[in-house]
N, C-alpha and C positions, 0 to 999 in steps of 0.2 A: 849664540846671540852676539852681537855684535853692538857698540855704541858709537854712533858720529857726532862728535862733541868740538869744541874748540874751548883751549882756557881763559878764564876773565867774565868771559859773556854770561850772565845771569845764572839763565836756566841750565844749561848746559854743565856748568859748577854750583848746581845743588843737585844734580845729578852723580856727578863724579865722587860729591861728600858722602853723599847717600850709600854709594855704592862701597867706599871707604868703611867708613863706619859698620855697614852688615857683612864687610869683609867678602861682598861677591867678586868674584873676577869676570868679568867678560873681556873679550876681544876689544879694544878703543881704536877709532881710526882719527885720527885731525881733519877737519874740513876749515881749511886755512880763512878765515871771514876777511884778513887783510889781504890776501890774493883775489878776493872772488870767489871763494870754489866753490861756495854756497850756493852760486849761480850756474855752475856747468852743470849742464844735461845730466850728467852721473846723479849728481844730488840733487836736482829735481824731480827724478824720476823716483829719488826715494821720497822727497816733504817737494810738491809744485809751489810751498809758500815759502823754498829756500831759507828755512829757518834751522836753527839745533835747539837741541840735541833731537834725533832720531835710536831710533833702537830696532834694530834690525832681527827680526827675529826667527828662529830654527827654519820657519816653514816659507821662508821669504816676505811675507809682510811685515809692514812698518807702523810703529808707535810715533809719533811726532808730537808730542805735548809732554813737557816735562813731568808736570804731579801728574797726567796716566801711566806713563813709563815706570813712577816710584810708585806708585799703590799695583801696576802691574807684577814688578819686581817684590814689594812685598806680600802679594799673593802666592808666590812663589819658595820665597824665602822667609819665611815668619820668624824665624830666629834671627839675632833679637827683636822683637818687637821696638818699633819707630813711630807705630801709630795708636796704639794702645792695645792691650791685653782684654777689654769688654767694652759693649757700643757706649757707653759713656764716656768712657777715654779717649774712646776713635773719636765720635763726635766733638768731643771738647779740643782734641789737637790738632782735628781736621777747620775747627773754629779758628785755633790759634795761627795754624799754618795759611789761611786764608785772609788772615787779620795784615800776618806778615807779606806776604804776597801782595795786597793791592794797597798797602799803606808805605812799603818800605822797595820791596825788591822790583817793586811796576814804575812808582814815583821816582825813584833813583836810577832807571832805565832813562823815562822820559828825561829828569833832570840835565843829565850827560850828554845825551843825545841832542838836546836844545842849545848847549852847551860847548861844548867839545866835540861833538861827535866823532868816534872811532867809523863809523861809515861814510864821513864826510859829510853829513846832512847839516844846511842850513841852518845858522843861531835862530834861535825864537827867543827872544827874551820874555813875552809874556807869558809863553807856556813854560819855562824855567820859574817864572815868580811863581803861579798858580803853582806849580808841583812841588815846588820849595815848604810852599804853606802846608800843604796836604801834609809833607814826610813829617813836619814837626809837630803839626795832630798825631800823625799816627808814630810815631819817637815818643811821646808824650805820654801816649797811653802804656806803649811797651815799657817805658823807664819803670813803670808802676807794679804793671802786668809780671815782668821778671823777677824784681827785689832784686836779694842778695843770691838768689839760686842761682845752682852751677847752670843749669838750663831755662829755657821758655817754661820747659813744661814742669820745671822742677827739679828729680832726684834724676831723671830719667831723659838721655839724649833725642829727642824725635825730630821729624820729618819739619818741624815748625823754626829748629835750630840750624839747618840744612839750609832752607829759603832765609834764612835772617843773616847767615854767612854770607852768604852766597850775594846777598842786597849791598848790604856792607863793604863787602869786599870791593863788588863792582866801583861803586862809590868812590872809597878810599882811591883805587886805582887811578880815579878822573878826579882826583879833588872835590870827591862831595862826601867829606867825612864828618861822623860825630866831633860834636862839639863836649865841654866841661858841663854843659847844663845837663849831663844824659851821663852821670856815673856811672849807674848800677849797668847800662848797655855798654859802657866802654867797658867795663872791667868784667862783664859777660865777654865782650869780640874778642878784648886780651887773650882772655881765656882759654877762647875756642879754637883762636887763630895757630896754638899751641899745640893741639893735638894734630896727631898724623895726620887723620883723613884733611881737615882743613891746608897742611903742610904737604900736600899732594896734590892739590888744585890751586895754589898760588905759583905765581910766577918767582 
């Protein structure tokens, strides 16, 4: 298998953490997004919506959605577990991981992109306010949701810590970082930013 990723970019790096952490190896190619390459006919032939990460696999077809790619991957690889050990676990940090996703790692996309855009796209200032608001509901509830645990989900690293790096990260990168109102998630990011897999998809 094979994975076409580029670093920074969301999805792409909660893939790379993911894959860090369960210690898989695949084959990685760079699909340069500040060249365009996401647009050459090579990589459209693999995702026609020019997106990453993609994940290429044995028999030639392609995964192009990041959380299919990691619940693919961990169908595969069940050692350690990232999504939980019984459908309660799954369920609860398939809850948590979706919490983070469209509160933190989607809003902090839009944010930046309104923003700064690394693709060059147009300021929008009022889609920047709307989404500002949103991340600090959903900041709000994680400061709480976390506490003082090493993880989202507690004792145990999962797939929910992957997507909240990975939100984060993007963020920090373009100046849309945590503030002092949000302890317990700084001193969660401290944390995380500290271990290898996170120290393997930073720049």
């Amino acid at each position: 298998m094979k994975l076409y990723y580029f670093p920074i970019a969301p999805n792409p790096t909660r893939v790379i953490v993911y894959l860090r952490e369960k210690g898989i190896g695949l084959e990685e190619q760079l699909v340069d997004l500040r060249e365009g390459q996401q647009n050459s006919p090579e990589h459209l032939a693999r995702n026609p919506a020019g997106a990453l990460p993609v994940l290429e696999l044995d028999d030639g077809q392609y995964l192009t959605e990041s959380l299919p790619i990691i619940e693919y991957l961990e169908e595969l690889y069940p050692q350690p577990p990232m999504v939980g050990t019984t459908p309660q676990e799954r369920a609860q940090t398939r809850c948590a991981e979706r919490r983070v996703e469209q509160g933190v790692l989607n809003t902090v996309g839009r944010i930046v992109h309104a923003t700064n855009s690394p693709l060059g796209l147009p300021p929008n200032p009022a889609v920047a306010e709307l989404e500002t608001e949103r991340m600090h509901t959903a900041l709000a509830r994680l400061e709480v949701a976390v506490g003082d645990g090493p993880f989202v989900m507690g004792e145990r690293v999962t797939i929910a810590d992957c997507t909240l790096f990975a939100g984060l990260h993007f963020g920090e990168f373009f100046g849309v970082g945590l503030d002092d109102n949000y302890p317990n998630l700084c001193a969660w990011y401290a944390r995380f930013k500290q271990r290898p897999s996170a120290q393997s998809a930073m720049l």
